[in-house]
C-alpha positions in Angstrom: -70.0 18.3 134.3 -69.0 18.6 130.6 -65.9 18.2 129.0 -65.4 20.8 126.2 -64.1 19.6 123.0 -60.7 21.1 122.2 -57.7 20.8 120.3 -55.2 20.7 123.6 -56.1 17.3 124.4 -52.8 15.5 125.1 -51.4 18.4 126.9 -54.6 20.0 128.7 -57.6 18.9 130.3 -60.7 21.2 130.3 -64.3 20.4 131.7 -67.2 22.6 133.3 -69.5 22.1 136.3 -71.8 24.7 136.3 -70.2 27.9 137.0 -66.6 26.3 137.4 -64.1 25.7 134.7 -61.0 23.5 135.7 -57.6 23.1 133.4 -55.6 20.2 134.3 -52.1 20.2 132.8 -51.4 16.5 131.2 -48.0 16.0 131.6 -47.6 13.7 134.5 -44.3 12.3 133.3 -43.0 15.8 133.2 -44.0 17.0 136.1 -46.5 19.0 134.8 -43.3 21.3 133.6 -44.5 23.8 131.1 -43.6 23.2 127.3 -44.3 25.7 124.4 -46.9 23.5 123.1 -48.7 23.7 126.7 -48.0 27.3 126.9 -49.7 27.7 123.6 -52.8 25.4 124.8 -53.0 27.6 128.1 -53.6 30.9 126.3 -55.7 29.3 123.9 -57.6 27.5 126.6 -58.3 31.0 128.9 -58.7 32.7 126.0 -61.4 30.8 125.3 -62.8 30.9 129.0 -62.2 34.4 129.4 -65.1 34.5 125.9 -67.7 32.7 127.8 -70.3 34.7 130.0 -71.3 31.3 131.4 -68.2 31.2 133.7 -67.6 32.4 136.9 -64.4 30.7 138.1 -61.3 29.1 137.3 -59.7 26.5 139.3 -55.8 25.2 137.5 -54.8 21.9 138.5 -52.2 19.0 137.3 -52.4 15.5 136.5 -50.2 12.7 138.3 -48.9 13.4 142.0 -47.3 17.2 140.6 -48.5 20.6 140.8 
């Protein structure tokens, strides 16, 4: 497992293992409620993903007991 290096940190999470991608929205406090800034990290983030031939799945999750 890897975490990539980013410049959503506070707002999303994003790690591979293998094959697998996850996004974890970081906004436990918030519900995981989507702001503009995480709306911009989101299509940055699976625009990114969407660029690598190295992955074969997506799985979205959130942080904290909300999602």
């Amino acid at each position: 497992m890897s975490e990539w290096n980013h410049p959503w940190g506070e707002v999303l999470g994003l790690r591979q293992d293998g094959a697998v991608c996850t996004l974890t929205l970081q906004r436990p406090r918030r519900f995981n409620a989507l702001s503009p800034e995480l709306v911009a990290a989101l299509q940055g983030a699976l625009a990114l993903v969407a660029a690598r031939d190295d992955v074969r799945a997506l799985v979205l999750t959130g942080a904290g007991p909300a999602f």
